[in-house]
N, C-alpha and C positions, 0 to 999 in steps of 0.2 A: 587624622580621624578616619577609622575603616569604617566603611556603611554594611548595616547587617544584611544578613539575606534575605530576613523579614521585613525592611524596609524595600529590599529592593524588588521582592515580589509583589510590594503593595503599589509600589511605582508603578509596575509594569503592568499588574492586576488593575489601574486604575487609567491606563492609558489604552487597555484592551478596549475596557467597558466603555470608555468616551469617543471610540472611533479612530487614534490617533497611528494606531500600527496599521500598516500592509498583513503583516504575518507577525502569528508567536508560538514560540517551542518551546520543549521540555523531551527528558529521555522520561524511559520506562523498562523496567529490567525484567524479562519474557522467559519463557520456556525457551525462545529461539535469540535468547544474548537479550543485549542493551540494545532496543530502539528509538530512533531521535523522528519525535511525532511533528510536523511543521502543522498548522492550522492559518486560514486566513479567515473571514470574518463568514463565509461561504461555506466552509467545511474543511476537512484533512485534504491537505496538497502535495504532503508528502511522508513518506514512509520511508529510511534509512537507516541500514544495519549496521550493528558496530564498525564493520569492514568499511565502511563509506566514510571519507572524510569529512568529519560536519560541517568545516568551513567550508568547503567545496559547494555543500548539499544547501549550506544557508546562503553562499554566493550567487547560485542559482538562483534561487527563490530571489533575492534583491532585484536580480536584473530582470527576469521574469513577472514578476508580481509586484514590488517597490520594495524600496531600503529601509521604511521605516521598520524594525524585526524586532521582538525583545524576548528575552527567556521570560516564560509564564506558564508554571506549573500549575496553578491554579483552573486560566483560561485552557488549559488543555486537559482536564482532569476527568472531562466525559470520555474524549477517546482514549484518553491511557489507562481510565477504568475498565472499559469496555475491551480495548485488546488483549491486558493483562485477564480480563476473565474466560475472554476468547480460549487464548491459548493456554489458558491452563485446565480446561474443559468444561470451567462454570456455567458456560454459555454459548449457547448454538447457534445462534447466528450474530453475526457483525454486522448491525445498522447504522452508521454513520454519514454524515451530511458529507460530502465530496465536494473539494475545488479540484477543476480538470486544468487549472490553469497552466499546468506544467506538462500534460501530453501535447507529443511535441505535434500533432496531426489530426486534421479534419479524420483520416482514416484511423489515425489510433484511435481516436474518440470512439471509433465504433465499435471497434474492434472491443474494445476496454465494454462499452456498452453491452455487445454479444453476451461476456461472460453472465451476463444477468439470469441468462436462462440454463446455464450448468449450475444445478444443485449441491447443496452441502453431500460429501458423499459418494460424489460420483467423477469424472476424469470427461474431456471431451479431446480429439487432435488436433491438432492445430491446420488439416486440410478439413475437417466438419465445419470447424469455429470461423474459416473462411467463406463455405457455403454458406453457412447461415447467416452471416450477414453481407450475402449476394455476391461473393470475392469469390468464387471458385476457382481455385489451383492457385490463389493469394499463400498457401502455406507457408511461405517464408517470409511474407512482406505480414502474415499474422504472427508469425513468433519475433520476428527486428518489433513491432510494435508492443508486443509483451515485454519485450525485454526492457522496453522505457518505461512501464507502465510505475509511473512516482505513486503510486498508493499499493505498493502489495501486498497483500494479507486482506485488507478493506475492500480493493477488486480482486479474487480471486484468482490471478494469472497463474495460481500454482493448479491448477485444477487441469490446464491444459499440456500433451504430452505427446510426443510423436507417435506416429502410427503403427511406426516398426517395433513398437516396444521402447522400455527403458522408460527414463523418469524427463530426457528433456532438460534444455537450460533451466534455469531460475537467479536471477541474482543474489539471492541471500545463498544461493549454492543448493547441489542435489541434495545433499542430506537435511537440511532444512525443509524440503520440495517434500521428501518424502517425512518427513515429520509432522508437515501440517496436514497430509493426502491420511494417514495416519489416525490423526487428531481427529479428524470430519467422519471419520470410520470410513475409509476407501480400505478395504483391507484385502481386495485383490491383487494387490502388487499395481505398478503404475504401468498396466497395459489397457487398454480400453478394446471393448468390443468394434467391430470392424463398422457397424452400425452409430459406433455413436460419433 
């Protein structure tokens, strides 16, 4: 006897709503590929590009957050709505509830926190994004910390970009970096003013 997929989303669907999982996922298929959206009861905890191995991404999450995990497209259907509108331009800003569970640092936390004040639009460096949350000449211990940052796209780590020019890591990679910088209408190229 195979169990359908509609039962098994009702299971999972029904194990969300009663409290009984740590975390639950589902992909969503994007301007920028197949993303695998994690959620725990707290908000989105993680964000992983098709390039990222899921078992990997949902290993994580176990040890980090607990083992109880199930697929549930359902329970994650505000944020897979909400990115898939994101990025296909329906929609200008990305409001979702946030678990930080997964930033690995009192100092990523803040760091990740900073972005709140680069707007849709616009680019900040990663030697600013350090001032401004009181780390001056932190610039590299602010981009090691973007580079962890488990919610991308949702905290906007793509917004930020060296000083000398160029677009800067990203883990979904440059050309994705500059797709969403793009999308948000940054259409200066990804150099930022010496001020910002």
């Amino acid at each position: 006897m195979k169990l359908t997929e509609g039962f098994l989303e009702g299971v999972a669907a029904a194990a969300v709503d009663d409290g009984l999982v740590d975390a639950y996922y589902a992909t969503v298929t994007t301007a920028l590929g197949k993303l695998l959206v994690i959620e725990t009861p707290q908000g989105v905890c993680r964000v992983g590009f098709e390039e990222e191995d899921p078992d990997a991404l949902l290993a994580n999450v176990a040890l980090r957050v607990g083992p109880r995990i199930v697929r549930a497209k359902g329970a994650t259907s505000e944020a897979r709505d909400a990115l898939e509108a994101y990025l296909s331009g329906e929609q200008n800003a990305l409001e979702l509830p946030v678990d930080l569970a997964l930033a690995p640092s009192t100092f990523g936390r803040s760091v990740l926190a900073g972005l709140a004040a680069v707007p849709r639009g616009t680019v900040t460096t990663y030697a600013s994004l350090a001032a401004s949350i009181g780390c001056p000449g932190a610039a590299r211990a602010v981009g090691t910390a973007l580079g962890r940052n488990p919610v991308p796209i949702v905290i906007p780590c793509h917004r930020v970009v060296p000083g000398g020019g160029g677009v800067g890591g990203y883990a979904g990679g440059a050309a994705r970096k500059e797709l969403l910088l793009r999308l948000e209408g940054y259409a200066q190229g990804p150099t930022p003013s010496r001020g910002s």
